[in-house]
N, C-alpha and C positions, 0 to 999 in steps of 0.2 A: 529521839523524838521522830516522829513522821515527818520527814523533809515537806516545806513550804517554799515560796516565793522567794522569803528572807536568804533561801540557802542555793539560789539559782549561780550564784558569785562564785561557789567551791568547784564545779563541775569540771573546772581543766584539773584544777588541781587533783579531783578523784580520780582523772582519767590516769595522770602522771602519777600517784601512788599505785593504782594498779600494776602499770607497767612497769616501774621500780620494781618492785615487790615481785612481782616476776621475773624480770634479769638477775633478781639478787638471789632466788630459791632456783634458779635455772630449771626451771618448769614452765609449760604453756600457762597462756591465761588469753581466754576471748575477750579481744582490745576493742573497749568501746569510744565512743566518741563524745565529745559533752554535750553534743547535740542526745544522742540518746541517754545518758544520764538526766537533760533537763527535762525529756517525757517521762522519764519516770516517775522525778519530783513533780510533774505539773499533773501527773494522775496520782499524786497520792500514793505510790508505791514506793516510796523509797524510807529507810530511814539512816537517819544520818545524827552522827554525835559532832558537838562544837562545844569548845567551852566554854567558860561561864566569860573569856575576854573574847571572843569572838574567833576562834583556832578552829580548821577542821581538825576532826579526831577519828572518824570511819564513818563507815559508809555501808549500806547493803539494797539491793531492791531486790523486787517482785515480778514477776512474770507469767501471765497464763498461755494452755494451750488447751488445742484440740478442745473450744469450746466449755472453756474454765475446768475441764475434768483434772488436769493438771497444772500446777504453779509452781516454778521455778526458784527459789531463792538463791541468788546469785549476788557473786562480784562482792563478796565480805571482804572489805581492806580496812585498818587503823593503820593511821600518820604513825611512823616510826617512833615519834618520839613516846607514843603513848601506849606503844606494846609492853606486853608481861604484867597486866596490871587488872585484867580481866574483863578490859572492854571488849574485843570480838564476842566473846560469853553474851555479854548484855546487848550487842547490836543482834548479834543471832535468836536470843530469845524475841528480840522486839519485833524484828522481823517477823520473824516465824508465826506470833502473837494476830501480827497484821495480814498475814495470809491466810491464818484461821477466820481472822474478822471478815474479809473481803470477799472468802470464797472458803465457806464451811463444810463441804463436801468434798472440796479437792484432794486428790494427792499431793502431797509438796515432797517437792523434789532437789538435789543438790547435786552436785559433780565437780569433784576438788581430788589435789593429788595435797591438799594439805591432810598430813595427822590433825592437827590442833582443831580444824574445822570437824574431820569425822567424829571426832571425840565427841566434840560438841553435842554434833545433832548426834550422836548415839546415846546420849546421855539425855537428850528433847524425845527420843523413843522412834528416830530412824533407825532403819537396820541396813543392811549393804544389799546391793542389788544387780544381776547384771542389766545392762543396759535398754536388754528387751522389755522389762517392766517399767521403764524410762517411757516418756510421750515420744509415740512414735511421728510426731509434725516435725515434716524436712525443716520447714523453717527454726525452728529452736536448733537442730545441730549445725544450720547452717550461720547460728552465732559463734560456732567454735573455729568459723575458717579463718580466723586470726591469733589462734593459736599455734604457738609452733609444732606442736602436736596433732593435727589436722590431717598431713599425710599417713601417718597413722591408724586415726578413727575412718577414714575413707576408705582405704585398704582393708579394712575389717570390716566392710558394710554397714556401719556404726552400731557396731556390737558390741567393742569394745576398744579401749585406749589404755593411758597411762592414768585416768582419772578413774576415780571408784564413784558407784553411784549410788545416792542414798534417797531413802525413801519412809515416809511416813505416811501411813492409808489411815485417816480417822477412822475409817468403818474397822480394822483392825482393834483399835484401841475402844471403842465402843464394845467390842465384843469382848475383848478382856476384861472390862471393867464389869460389865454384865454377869459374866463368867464369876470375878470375884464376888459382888452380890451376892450373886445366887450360893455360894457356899457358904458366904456370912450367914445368909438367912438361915442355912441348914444346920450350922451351928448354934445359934441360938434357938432355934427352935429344938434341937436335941436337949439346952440344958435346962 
């Protein structure tokens, strides 16, 4: 569901799954604070799974830039206990869902050194990208300087890193669908 008020109470707790989750896949991950996890929830950009006894279970938000042209989906984690069971799947769709709703002309955007995430959104109809079709606002890479990977993407001009970058252009997917149309139509019209 779309994080509310009810869900203000999780926010260490997401920050500390993050960072777990990070020391234990020995990869970067930009360390937020639960200060910036509660703007996310108190704008409506976040969603987040609890169960039906009151448990966090994950977590994801939203982020624009450069003038909403671009929206970040970022910081997917599920509570250990609730992996392999196909919730990241259903917090990523919902997300993703909520960034369409919020800002329907954006690019949405990703950057993970996770497999399980790329799949995901390759299978939601991102494709891989480098960097440079990434929003180029200093401020968005300067959420990675808590990364231990940081020295990294600095040195490369933030070109590139250890993370892949994924991307999804609606105006891409409006044109393929188009594209299919229009052959439907030619087919039926031939028979």
């Amino acid at each position: 569901m779309v994080a509310d008020s009810s869900h203000y109470r999780f926010t260490q707790e997401i920050c500390d799954e993050m960072y777990i989750s990070a020391q234990e896949r020995g990869t970067g991950i930009a360390k937020r604070t639960p200060e910036y996890i509660l703007g996310k929830m108190q704008a409506g950009k976040a969603v987040i799974a609890v169960t039906e006894d009151g448990r966090f279970a994950g977590f994801s938000y939203i982020e624009s830039w450069e003038g909403k042209r671009y929206v970040a989906n970022s910081g997917l984690i599920v509570a250990h206990e609730f992996r392999g069971i196909g919730l990241a799947k259903r917090i990523k769709k919902k997300v993703f869902l909520l960034s369409r709703e919020l800002f329907p002309f954006a690019r949405i955007f990703s950057i993970t050194t996770g497999s399980a995430v790329m799949k995901i959104n390759y299978e939601m109809g991102f494709r891989p990208v480098p960097f440079s079709e990434l929003t180029g606002d200093p401020e968005f890479w300067k959420g990675c300087r808590g990364c231990r990977n940081y020295p990294i993407l600095e040195k490369n001009g933030f070109r590139m890193c250890l993370c892949t970058g994924l991307l999804y252009d609606p105006f891409e997917h409006i044109r393929i669908r188009t594209i299919k149309n229009i052959h439907k139509t030619k087919k039926q019209s031939a028979s």
